[in-house]
C-alpha positions as CSV (number, residue, x, y, z in Angstrom):
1,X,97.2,130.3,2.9
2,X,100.7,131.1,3.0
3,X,101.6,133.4,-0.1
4,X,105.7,134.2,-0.9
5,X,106.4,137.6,-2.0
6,X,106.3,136.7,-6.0
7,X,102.8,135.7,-5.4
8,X,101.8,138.6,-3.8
9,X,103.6,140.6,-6.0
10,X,101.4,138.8,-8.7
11,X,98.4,139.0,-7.0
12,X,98.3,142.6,-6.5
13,X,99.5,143.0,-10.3
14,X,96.4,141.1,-10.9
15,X,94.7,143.9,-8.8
16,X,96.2,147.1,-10.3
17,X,93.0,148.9,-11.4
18,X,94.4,150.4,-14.1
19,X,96.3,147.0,-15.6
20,X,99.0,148.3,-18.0
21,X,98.2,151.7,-17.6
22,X,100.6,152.1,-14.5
23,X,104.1,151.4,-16.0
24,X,102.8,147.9,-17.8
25,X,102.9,146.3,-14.1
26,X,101.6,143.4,-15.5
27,X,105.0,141.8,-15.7
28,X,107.0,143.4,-12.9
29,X,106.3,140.7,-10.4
30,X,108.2,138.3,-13.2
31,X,110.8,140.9,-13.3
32,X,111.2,140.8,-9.5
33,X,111.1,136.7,-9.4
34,X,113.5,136.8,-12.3
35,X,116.0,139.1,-10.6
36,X,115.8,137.5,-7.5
37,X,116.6,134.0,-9.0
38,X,119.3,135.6,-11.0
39,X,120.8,137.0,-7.7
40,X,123.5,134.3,-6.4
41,X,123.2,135.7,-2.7
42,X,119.7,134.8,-2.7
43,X,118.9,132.1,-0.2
44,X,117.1,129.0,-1.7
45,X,113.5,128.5,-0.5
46,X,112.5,126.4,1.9
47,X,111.2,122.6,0.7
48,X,108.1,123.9,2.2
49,X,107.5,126.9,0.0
50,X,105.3,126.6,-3.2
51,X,107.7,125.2,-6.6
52,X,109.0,128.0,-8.3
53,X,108.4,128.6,-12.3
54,X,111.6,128.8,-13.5
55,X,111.9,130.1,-16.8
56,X,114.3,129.3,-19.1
57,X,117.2,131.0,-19.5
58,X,116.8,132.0,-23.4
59,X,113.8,133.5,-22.2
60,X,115.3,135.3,-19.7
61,X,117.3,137.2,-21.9
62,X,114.4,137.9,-24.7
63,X,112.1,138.9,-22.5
64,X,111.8,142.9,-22.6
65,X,112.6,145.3,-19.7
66,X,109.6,146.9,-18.0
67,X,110.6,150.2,-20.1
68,X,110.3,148.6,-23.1
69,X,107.1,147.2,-22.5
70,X,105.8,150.5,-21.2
71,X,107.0,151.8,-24.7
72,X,105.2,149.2,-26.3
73,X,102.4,150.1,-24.2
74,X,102.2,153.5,-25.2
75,X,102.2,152.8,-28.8
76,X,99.9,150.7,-28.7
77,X,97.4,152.9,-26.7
78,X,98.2,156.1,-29.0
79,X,97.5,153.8,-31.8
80,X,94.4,152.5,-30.5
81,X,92.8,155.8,-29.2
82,X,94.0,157.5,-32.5
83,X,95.1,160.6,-30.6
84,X,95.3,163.3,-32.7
85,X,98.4,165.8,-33.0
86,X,96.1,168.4,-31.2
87,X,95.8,166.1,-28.2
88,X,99.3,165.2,-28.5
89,X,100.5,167.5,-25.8
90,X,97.7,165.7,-23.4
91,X,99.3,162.6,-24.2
92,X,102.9,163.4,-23.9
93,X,102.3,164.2,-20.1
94,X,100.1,161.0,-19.8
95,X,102.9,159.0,-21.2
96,X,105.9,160.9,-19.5
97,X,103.9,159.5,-16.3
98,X,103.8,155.8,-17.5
99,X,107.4,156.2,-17.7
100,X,108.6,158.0,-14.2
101,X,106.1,155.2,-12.7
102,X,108.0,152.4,-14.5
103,X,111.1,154.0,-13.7
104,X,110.4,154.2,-9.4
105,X,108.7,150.6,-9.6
106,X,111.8,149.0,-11.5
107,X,114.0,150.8,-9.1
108,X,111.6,149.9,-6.1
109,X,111.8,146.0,-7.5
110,X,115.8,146.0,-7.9
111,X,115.9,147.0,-4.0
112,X,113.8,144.2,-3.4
113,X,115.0,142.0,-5.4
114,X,118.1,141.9,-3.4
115,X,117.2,140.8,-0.7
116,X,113.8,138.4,-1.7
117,X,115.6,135.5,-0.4
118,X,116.1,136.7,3.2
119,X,112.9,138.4,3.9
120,X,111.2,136.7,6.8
121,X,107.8,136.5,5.9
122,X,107.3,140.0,8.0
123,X,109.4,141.1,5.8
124,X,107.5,140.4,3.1
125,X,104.9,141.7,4.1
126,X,106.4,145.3,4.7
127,X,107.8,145.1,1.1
128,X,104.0,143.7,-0.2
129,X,102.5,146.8,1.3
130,X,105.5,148.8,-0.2
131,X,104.6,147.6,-3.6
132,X,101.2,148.4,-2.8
133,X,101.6,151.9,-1.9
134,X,103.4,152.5,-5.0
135,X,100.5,150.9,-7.2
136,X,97.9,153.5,-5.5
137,X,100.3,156.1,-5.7
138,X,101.2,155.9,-9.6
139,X,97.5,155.5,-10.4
140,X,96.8,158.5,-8.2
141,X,99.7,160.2,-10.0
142,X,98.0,159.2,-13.6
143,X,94.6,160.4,-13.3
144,X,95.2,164.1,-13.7
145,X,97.5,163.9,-17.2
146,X,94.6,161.5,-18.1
147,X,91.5,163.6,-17.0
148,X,92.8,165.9,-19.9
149,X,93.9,163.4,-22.4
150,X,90.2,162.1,-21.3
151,X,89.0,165.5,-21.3
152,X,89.9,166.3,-25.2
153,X,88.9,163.1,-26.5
154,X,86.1,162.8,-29.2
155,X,83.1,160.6,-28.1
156,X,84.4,157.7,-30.4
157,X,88.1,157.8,-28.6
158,X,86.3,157.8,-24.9
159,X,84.5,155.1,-25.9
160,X,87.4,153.5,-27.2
161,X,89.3,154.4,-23.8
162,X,86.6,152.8,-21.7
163,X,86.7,149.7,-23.4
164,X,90.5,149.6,-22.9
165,X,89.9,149.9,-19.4
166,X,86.7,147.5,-18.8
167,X,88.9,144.9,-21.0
168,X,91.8,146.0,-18.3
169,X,90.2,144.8,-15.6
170,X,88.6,141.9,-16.8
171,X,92.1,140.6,-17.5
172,X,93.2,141.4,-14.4
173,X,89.9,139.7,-12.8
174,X,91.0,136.5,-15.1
175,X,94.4,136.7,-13.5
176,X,93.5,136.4,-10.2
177,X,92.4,133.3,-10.7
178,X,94.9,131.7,-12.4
């Protein structure tokens, strides 16, 4: 099966282990497609190539940036693990992470995004395995702050943080076969 790089991009967003938890990738492959479309230099597809979802162009514009979804993220997590102010340095370097990994990814996708249109498919598969490297890297680069966070938590919050997780990649799993 022939995939583009938007799918692949979405496929292995699907396939992040930690789901949201590394810079909120669930929605950087839309980011990348919308770019990409939004780029005039870009090349049309071929007639061959899988239809594109386009979406509209109010939505476009609404949708958020990949920093503030990882902000929304973050939020939402502190909320839901009710850190407490003593674990709140903990935190602060787990969510300073989320944010240098959305940061590199967004930059990583706005290189990409450039030139989407004109990537042989060799091409795209250099910038897939890019995009993969950077997954296992800002995962890698997230389990120490959150081995503390993890580390300080009260039984309720771990169990709280594992759910998180387990419902994390059952999303992802649900993804996949979309």
């Amino acid at each position: 099966m022939r995939m583009n790089l938007r799918q692949i991009l979405i496929t292995s967003t699907a396939l992040a282990v930690l789901g949201g938890f590394v810079a909120d990738m669930g929605g950087f492959a839309t980011d990348v497609a919308s770019a990409a479309s939004n780029d005039s230099s870009t090349a049309a597809p071929p007639a061959a190539a899988s239809p594109k979802v386009e979406r509209p162009a109010v939505a476009q514009r609404a949708a958020p940036t990949m920093a503030q979804r990882v902000e929304q993220r973050i939020t939402k997590m502190h909320t839901s693990l009710h850190i407490t102010p003593a674990q709140q340095p903990q935190w602060d370097q787990f969510a300073q992470v989320m944010r240098d990994n959305a940061l590199r990814m967004e930059q990583i996708m706005q290189q990409q995004a450039a030139t989407l249109g004109k990537m042989s498919a060799l091409e795209q598969m250099h910038a897939y395995a890019q995009i993969a490297d950077e997954h296992a890297k800002d995962v890698r680069a997230l389990i120490p702050p959150f081995q503390s966070l993890y580390a300080s938590m009260s039984d309720a919050q771990k169990g709280a943080a594992d759910q998180m997780f387990r419902d994390e990649a059952e999303h992802g799993r649900h993804e996949r076969h979309r």
